[in-house]
mmCIF file as gemmi writes it, N, C-alpha and C atoms, coordinates in Angstrom:
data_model
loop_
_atom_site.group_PDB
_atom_site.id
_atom_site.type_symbol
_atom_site.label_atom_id
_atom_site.label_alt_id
_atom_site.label_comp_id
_atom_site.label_asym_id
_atom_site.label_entity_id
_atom_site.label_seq_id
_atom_site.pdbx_PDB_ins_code
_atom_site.Cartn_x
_atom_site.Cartn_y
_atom_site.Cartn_z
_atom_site.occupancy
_atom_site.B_iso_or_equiv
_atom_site.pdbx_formal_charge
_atom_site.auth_seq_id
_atom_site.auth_asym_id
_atom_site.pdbx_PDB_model_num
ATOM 1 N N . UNK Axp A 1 ? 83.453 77.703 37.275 1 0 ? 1 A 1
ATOM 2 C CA . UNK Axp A 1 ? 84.41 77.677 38.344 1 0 ? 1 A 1
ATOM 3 C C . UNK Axp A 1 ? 85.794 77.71 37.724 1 0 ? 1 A 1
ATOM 4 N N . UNK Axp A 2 ? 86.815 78.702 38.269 1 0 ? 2 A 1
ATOM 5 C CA . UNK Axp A 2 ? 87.622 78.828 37.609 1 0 ? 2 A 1
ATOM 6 C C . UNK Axp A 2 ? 88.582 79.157 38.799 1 0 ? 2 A 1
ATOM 7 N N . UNK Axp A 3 ? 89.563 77.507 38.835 1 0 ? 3 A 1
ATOM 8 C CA . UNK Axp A 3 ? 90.441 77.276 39.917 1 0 ? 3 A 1
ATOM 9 C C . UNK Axp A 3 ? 92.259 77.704 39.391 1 0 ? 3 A 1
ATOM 10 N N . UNK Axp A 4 ? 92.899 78.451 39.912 1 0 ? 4 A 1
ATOM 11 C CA . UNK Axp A 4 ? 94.726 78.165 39.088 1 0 ? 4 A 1
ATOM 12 C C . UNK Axp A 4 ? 95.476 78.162 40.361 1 0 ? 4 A 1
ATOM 13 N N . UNK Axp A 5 ? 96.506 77.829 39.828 1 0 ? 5 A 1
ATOM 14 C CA . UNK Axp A 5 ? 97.392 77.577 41.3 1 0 ? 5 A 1
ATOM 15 C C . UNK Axp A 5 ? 98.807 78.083 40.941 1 0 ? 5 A 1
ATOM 16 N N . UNK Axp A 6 ? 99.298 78.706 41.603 1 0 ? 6 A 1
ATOM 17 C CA . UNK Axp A 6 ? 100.499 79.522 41.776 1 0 ? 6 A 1
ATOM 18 C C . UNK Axp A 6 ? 101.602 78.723 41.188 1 0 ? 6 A 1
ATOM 19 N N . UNK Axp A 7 ? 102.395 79.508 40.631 1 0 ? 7 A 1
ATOM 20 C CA . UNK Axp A 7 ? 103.54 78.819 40.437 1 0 ? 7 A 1
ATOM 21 C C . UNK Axp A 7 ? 104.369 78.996 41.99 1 0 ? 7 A 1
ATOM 22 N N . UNK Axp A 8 ? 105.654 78.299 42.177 1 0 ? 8 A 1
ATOM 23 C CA . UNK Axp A 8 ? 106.254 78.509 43.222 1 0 ? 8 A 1
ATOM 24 C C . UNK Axp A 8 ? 106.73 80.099 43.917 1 0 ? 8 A 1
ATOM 25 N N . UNK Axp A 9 ? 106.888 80.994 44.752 1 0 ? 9 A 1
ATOM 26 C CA . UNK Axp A 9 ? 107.25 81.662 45.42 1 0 ? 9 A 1
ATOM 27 C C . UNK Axp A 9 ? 106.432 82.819 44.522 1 0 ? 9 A 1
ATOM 28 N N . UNK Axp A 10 ? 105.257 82.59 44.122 1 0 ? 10 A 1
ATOM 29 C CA . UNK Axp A 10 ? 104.729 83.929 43.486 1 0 ? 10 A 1
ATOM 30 C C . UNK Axp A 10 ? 104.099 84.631 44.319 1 0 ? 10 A 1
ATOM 31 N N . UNK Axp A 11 ? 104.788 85.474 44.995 1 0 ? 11 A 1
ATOM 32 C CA . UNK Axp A 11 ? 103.751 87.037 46.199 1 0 ? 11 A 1
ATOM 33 C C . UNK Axp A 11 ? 104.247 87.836 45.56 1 0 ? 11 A 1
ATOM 34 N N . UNK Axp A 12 ? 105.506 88.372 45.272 1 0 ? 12 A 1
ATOM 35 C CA . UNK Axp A 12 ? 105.741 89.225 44.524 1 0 ? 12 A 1
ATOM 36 C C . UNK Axp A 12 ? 105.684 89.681 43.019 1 0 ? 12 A 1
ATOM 37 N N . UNK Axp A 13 ? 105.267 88.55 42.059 1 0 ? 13 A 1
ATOM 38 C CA . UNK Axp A 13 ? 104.336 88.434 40.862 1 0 ? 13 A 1
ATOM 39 C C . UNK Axp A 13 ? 102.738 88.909 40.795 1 0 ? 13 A 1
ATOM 40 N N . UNK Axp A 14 ? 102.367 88.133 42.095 1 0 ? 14 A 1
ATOM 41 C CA . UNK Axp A 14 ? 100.899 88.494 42.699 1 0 ? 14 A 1
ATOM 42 C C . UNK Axp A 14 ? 101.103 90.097 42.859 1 0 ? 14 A 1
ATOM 43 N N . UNK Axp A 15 ? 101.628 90.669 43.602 1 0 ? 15 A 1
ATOM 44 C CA . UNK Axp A 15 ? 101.584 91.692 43.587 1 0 ? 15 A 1
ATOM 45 C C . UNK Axp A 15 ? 101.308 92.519 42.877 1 0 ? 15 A 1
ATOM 46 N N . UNK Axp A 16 ? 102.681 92.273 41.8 1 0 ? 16 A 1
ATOM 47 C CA . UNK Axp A 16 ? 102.752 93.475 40.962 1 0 ? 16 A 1
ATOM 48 C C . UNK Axp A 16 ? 101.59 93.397 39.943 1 0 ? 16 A 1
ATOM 49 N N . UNK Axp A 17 ? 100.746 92.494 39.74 1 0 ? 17 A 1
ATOM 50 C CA . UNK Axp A 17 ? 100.251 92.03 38.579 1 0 ? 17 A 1
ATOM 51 C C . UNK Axp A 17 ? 98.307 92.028 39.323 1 0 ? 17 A 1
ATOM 52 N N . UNK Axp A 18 ? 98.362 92.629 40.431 1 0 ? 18 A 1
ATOM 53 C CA . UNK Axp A 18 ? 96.699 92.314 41.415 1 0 ? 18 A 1
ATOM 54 C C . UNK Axp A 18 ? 96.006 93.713 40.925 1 0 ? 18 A 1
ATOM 55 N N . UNK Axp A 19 ? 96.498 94.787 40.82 1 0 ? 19 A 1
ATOM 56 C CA . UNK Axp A 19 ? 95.634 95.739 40.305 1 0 ? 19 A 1
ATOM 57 C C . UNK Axp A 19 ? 95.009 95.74 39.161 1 0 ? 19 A 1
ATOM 58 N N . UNK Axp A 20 ? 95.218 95.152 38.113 1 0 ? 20 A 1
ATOM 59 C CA . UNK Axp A 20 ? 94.943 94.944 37.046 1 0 ? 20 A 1
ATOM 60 C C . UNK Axp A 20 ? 93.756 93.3 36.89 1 0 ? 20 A 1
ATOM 61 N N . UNK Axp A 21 ? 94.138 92.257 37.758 1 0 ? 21 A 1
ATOM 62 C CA . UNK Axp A 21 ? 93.227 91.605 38.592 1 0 ? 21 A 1
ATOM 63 C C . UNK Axp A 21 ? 91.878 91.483 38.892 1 0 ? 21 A 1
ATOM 64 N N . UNK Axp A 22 ? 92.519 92.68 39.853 1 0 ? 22 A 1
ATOM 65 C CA . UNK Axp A 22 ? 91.132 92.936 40.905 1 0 ? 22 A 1
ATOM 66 C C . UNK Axp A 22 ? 90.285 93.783 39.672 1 0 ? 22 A 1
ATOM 67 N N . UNK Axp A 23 ? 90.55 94.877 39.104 1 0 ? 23 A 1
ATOM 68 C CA . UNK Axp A 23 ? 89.829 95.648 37.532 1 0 ? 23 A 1
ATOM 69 C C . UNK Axp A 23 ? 89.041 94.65 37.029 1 0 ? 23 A 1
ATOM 70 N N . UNK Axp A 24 ? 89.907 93.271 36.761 1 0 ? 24 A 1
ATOM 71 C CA . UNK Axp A 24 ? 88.409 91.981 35.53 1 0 ? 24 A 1
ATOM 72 C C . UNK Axp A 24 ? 87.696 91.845 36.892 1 0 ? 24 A 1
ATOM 73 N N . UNK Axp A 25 ? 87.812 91.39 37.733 1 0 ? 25 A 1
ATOM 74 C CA . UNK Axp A 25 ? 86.83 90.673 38.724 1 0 ? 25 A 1
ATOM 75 C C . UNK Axp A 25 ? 85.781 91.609 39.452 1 0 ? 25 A 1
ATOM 76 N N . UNK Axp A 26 ? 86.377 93.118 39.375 1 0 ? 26 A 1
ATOM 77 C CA . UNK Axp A 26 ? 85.514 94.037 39.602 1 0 ? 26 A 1
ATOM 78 C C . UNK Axp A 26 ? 84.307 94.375 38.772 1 0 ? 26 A 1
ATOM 79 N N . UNK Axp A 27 ? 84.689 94.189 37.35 1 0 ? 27 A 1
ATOM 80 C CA . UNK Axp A 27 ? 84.156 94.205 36.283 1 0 ? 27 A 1
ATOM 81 C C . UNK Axp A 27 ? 82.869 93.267 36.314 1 0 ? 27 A 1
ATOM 82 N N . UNK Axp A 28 ? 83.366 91.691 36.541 1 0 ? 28 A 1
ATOM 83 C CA . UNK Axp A 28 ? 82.463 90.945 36.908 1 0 ? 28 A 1
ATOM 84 C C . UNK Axp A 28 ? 81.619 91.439 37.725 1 0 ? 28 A 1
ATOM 85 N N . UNK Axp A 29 ? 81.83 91.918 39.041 1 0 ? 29 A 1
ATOM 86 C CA . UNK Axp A 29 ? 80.695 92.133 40.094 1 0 ? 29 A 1
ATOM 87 C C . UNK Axp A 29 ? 79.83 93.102 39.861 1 0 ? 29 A 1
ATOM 88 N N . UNK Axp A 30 ? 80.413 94 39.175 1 0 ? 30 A 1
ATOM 89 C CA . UNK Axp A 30 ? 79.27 95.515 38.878 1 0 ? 30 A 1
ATOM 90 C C . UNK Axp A 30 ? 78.023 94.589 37.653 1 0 ? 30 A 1
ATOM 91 N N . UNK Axp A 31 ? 78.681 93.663 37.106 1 0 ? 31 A 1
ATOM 92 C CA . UNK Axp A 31 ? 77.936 93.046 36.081 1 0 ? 31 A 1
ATOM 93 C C . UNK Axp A 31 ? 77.04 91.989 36.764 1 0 ? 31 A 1
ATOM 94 N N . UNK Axp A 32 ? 77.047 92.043 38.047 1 0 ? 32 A 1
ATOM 95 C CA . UNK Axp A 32 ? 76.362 90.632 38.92 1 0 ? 32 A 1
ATOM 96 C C . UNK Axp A 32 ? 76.18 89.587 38.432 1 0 ? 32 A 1
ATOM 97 N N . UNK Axp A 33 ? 77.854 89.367 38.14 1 0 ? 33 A 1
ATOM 98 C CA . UNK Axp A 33 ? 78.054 87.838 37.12 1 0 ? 33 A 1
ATOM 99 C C . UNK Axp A 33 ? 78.994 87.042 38.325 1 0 ? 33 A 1
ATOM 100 N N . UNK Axp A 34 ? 79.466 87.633 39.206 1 0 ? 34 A 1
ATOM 101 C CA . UNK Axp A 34 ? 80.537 87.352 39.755 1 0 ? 34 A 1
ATOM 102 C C . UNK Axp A 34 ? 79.821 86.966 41.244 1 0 ? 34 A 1
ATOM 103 N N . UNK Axp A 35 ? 79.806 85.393 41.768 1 0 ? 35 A 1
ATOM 104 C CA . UNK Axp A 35 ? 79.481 84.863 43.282 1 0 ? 35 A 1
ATOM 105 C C . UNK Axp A 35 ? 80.277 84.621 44.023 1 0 ? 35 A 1
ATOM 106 N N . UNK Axp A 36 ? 81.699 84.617 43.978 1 0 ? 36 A 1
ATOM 107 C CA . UNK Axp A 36 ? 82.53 84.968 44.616 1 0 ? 36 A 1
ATOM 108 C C . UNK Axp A 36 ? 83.952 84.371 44.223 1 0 ? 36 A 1
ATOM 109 N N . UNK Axp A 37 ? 85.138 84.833 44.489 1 0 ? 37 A 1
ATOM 110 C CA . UNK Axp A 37 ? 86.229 85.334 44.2 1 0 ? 37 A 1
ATOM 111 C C . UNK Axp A 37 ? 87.413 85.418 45.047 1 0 ? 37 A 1
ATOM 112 N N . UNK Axp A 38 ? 88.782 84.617 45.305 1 0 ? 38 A 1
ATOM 113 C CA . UNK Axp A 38 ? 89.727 85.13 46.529 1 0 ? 38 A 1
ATOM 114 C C . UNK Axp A 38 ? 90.776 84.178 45.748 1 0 ? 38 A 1
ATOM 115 N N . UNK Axp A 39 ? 91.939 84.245 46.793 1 0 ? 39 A 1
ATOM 116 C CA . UNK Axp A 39 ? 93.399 83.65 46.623 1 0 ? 39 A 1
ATOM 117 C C . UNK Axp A 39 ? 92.938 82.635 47.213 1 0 ? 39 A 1
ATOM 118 N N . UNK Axp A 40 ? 93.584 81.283 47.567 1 0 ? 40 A 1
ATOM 119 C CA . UNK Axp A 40 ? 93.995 80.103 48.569 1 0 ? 40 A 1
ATOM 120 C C . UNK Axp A 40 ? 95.6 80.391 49.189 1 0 ? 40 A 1
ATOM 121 N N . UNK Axp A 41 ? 95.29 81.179 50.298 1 0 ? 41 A 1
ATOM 122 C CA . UNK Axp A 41 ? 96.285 81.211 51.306 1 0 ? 41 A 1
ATOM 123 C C . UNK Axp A 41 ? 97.442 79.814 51.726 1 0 ? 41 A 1
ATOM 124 N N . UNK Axp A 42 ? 98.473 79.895 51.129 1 0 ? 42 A 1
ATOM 125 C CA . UNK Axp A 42 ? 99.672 79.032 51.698 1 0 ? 42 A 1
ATOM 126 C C . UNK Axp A 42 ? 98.921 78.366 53.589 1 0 ? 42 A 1
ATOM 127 N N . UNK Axp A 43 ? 98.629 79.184 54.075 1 0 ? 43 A 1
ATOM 128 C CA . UNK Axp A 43 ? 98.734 78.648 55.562 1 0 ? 43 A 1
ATOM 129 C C . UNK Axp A 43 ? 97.436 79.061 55.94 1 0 ? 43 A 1
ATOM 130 N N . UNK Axp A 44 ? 97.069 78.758 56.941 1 0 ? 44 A 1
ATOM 131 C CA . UNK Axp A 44 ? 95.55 78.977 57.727 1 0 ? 44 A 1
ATOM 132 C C . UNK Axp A 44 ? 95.559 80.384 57.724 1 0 ? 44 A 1
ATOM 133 N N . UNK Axp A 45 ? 95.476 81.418 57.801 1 0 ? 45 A 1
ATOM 134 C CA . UNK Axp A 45 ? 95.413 82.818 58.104 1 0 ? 45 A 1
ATOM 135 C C . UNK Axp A 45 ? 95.097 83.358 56.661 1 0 ? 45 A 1
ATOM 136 N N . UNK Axp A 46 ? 94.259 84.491 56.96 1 0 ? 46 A 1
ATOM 137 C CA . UNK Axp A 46 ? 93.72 85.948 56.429 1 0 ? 46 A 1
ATOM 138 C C . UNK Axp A 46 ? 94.521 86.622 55.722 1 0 ? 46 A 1
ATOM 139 N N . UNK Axp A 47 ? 95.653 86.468 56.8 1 0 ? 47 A 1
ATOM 140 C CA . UNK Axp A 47 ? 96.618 87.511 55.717 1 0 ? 47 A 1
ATOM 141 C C . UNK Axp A 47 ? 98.398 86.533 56.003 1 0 ? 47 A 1
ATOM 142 N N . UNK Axp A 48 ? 98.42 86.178 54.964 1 0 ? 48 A 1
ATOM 143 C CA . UNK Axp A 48 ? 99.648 85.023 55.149 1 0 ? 48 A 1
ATOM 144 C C . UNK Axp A 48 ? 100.853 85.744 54.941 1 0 ? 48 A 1
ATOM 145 N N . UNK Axp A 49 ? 101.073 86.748 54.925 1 0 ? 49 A 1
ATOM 146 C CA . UNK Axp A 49 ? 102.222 87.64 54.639 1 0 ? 49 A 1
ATOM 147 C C . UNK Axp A 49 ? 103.036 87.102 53.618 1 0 ? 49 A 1
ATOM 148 N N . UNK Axp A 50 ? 104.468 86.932 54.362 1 0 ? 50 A 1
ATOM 149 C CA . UNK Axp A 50 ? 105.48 86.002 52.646 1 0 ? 50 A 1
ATOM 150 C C . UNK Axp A 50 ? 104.807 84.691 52.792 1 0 ? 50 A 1
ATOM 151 N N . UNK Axp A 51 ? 104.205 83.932 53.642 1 0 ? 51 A 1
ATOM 152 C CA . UNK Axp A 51 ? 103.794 82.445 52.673 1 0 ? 51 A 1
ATOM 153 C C . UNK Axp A 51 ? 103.195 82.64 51.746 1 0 ? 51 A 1
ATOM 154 N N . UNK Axp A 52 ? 102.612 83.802 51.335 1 0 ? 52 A 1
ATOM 155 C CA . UNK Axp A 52 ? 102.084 83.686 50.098 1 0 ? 52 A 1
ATOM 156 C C . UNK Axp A 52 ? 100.843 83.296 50.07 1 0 ? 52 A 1
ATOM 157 N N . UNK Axp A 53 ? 100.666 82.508 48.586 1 0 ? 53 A 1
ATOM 158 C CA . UNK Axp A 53 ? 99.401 81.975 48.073 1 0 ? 53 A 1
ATOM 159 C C . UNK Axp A 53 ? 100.04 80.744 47.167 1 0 ? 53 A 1
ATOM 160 N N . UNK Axp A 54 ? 98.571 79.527 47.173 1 0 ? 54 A 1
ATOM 161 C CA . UNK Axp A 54 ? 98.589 78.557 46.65 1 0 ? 54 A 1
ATOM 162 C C . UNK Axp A 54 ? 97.908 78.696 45.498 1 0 ? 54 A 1
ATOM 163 N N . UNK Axp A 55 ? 97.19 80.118 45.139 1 0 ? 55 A 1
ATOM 164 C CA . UNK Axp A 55 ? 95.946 79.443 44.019 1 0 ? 55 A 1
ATOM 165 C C . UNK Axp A 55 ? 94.96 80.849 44.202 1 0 ? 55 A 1
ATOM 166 N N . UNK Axp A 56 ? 94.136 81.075 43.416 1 0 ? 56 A 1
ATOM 167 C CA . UNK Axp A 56 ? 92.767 81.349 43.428 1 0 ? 56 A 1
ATOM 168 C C . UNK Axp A 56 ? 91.63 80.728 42.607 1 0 ? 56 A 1
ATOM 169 N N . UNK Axp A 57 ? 90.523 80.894 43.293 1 0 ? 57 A 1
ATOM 170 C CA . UNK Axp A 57 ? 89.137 80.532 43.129 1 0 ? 57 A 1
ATOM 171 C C . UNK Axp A 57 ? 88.433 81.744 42.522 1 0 ? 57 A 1
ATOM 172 N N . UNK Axp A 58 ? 87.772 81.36 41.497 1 0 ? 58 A 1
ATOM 173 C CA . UNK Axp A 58 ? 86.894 82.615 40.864 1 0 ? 58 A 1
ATOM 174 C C . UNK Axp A 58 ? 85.283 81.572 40.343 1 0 ? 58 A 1
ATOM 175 N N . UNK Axp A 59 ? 84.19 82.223 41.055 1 0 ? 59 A 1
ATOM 176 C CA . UNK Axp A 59 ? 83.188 81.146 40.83 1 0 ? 59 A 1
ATOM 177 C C . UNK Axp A 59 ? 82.083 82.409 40.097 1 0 ? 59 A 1
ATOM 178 N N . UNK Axp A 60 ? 81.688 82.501 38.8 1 0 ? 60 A 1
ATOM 179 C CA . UNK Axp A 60 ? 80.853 83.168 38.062 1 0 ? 60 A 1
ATOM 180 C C . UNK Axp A 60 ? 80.461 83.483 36.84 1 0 ? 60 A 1
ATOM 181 N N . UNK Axp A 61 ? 79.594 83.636 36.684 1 0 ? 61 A 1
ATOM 182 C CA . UNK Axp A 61 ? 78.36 83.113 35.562 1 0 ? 61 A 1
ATOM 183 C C . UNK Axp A 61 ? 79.164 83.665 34.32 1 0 ? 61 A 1
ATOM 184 N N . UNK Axp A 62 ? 79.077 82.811 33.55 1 0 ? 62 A 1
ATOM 185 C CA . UNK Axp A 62 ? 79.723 83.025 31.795 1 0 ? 62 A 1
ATOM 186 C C . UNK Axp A 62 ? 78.15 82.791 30.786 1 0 ? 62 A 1
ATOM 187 N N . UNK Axp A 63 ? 78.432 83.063 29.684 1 0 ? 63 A 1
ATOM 188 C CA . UNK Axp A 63 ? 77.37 82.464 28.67 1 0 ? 63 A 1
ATOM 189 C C . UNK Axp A 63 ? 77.631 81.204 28.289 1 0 ? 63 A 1
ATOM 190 N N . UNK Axp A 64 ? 78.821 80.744 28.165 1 0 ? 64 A 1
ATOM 191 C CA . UNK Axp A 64 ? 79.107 79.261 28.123 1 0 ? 64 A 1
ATOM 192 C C . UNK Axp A 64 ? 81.13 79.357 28.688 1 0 ? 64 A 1
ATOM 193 N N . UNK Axp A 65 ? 81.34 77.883 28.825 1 0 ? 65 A 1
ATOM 194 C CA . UNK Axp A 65 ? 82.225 77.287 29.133 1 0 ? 65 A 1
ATOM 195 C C . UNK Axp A 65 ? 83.164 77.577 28.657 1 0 ? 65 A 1
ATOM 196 N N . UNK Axp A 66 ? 82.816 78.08 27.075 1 0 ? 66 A 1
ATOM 197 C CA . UNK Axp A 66 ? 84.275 78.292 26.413 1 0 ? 66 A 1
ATOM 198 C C . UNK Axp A 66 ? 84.448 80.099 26.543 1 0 ? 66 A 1
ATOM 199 N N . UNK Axp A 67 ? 83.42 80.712 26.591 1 0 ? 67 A 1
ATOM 200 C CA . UNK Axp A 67 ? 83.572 82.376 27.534 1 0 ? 67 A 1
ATOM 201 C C . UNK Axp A 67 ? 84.369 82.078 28.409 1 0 ? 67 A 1
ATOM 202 N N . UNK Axp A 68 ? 83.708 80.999 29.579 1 0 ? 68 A 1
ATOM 203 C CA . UNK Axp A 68 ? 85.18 81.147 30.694 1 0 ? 68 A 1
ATOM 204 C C . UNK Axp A 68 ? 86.216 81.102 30.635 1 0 ? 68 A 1
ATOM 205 N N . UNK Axp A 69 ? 86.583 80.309 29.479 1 0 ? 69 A 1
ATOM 206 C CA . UNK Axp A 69 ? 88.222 79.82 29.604 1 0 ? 69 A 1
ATOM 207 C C . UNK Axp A 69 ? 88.613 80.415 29.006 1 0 ? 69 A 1
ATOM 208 N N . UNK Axp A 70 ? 87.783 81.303 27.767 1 0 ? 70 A 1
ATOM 209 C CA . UNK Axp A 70 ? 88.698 82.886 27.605 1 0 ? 70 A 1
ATOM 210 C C . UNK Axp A 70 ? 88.948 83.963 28.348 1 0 ? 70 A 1
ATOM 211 N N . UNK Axp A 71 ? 88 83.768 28.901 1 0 ? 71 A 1
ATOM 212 C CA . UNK Axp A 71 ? 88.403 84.818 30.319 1 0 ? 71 A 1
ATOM 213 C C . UNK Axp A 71 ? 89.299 84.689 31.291 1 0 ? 71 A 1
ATOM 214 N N . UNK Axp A 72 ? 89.212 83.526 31.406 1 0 ? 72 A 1
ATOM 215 C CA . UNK Axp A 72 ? 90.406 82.893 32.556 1 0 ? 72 A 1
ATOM 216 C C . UNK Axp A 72 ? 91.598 83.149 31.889 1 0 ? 72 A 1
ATOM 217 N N . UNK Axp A 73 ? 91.726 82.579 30.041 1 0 ? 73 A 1
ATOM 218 C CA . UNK Axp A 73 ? 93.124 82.413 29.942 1 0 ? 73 A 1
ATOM 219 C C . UNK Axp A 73 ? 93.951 84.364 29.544 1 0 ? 73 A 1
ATOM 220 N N . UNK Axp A 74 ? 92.888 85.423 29.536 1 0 ? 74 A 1
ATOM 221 C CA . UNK Axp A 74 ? 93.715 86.88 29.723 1 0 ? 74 A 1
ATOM 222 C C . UNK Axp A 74 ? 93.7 87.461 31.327 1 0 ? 74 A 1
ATOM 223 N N . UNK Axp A 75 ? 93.541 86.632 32.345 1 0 ? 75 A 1
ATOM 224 C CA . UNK Axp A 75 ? 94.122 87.047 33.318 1 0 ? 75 A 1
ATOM 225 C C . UNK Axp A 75 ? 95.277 87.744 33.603 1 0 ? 75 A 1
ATOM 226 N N . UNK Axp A 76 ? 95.272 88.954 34.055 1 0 ? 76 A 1
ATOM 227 C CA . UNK Axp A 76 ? 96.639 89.25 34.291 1 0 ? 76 A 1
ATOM 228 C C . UNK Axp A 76 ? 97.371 88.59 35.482 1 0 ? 76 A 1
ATOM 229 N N . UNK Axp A 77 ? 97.321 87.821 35.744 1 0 ? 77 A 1
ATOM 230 C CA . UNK Axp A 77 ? 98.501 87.386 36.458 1 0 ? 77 A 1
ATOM 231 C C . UNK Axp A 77 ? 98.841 86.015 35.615 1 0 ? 77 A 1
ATOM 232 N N . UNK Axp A 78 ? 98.106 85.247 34.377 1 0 ? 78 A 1
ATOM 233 C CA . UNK Axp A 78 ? 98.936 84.128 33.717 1 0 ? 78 A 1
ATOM 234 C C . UNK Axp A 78 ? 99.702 85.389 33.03 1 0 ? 78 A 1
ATOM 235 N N . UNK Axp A 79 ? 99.59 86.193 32.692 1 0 ? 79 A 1
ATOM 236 C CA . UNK Axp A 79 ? 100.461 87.313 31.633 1 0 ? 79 A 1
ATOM 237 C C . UNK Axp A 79 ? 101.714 87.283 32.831 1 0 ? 79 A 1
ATOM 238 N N . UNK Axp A 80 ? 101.93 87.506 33.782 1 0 ? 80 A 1
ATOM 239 C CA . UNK Axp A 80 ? 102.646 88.082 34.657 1 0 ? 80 A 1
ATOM 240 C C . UNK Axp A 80 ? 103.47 86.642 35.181 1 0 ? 80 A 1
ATOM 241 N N . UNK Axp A 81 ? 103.153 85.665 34.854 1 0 ? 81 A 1
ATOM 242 C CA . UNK Axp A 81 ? 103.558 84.389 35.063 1 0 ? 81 A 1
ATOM 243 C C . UNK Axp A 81 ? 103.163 84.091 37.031 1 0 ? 81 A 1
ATOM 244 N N . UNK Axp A 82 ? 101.763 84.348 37.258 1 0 ? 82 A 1
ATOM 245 C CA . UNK Axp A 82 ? 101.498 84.001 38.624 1 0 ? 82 A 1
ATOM 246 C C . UNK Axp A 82 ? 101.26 82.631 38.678 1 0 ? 82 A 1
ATOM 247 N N . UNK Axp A 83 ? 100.38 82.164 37.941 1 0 ? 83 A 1
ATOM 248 C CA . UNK Axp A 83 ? 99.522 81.069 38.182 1 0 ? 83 A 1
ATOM 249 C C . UNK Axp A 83 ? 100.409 79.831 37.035 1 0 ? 83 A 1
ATOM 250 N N . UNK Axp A 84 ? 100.675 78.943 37.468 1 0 ? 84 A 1
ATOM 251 C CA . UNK Axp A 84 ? 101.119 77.287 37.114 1 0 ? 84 A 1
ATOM 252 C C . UNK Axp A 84 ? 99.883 76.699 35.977 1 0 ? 84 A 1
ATOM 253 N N . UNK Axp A 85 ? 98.723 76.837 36.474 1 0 ? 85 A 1
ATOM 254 C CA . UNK Axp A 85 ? 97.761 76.2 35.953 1 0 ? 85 A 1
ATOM 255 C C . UNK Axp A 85 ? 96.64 76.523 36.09 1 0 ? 85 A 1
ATOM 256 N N . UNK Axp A 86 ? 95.495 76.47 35.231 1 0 ? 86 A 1
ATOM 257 C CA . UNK Axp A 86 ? 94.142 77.054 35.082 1 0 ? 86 A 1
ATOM 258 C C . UNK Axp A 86 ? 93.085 75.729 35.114 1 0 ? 86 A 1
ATOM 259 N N . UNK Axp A 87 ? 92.285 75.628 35.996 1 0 ? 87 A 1
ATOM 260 C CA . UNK Axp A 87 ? 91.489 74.804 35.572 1 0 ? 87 A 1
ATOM 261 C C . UNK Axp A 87 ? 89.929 75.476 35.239 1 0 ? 87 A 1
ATOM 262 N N . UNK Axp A 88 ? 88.907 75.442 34.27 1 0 ? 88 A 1
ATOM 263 C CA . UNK Axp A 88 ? 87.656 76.074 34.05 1 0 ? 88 A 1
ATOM 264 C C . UNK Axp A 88 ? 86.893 74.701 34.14 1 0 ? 88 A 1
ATOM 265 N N . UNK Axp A 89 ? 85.789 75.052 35.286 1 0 ? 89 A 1
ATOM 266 C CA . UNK Axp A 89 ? 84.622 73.761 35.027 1 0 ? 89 A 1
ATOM 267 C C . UNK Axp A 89 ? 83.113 74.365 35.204 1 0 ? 89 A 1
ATOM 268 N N . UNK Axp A 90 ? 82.136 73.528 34.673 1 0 ? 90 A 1
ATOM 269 C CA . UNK Axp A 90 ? 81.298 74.218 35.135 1 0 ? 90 A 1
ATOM 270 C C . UNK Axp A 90 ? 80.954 74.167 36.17 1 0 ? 90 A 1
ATOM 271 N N . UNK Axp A 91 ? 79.708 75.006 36.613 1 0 ? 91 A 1
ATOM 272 C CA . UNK Axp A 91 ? 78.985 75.09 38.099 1 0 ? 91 A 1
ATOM 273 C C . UNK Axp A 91 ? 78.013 75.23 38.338 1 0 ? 91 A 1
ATOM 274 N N . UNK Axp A 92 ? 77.377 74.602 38.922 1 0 ? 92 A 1
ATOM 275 C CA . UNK Axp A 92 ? 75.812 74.767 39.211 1 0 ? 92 A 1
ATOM 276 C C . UNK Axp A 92 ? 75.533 75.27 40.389 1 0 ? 92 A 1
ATOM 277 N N . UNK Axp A 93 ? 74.743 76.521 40.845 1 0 ? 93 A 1
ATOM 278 C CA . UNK Axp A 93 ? 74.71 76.879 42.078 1 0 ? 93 A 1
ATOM 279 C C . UNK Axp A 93 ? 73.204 76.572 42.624 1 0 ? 93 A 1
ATOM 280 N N . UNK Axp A 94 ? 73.745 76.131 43.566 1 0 ? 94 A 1
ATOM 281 C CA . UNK Axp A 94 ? 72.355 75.356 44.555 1 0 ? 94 A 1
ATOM 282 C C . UNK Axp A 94 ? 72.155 76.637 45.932 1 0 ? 94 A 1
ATOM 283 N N . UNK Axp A 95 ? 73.287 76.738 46.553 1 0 ? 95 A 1
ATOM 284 C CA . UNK Axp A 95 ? 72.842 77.01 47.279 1 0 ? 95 A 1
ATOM 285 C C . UNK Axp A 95 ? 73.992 78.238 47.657 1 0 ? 95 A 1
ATOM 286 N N . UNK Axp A 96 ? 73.717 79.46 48.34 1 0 ? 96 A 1
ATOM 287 C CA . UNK Axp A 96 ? 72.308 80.181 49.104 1 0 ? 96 A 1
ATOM 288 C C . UNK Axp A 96 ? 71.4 80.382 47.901 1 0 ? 96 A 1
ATOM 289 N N . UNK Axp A 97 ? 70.028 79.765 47.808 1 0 ? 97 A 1
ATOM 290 C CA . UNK Axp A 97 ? 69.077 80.397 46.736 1 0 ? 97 A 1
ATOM 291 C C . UNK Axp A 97 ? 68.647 81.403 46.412 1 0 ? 97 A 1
């Protein structure tokens, strides 16, 4: 599980820096390593326009713990200065089986 959280007023960091993003996490899914994946929306809504984002969630399978947190730490958006902070933990998936 691999949680980071925005630095302040980053949509337009997010931006410029999501195509390159979405490429690793795509990567993940063709590899059916990847259970799922998104931002944490500033406000209740789908599409938060300028509030932005608080964070994303990335939940998927590594060979170990320290794979993840290399993976986590060439994100392009810590390159791009999106994200404040990275947290990597593990995860055990229970459920849908």
């Amino acid at each position: 599980m691999i949680h980071s959280t925005d630095v302040e007023n980053s949509l337009e960091l997010r931006k410029a820096a999501r195509p390159a993003h979405l490429e690793r996490l795509s990567k993940l899914d063709a590899q059916n390593r990847l259970f799922t994946a998104g931002p944490l929306p500033a406000v209740d809504s789908d599409d938060p326009q300028e509030a932005g984002f608080t964070g994303s969630l990335v939940v998927a399978e590594f060979d170990s713990l320290e794979a993840a947190r290399e993976w986590a730490a060439a994100d392009p958006y810590i390159a791009a200065g999106v994200y404040e902070n990275t947290v990597v933990k593990p995860f055990k998936k229970v459920f849908p089986a």
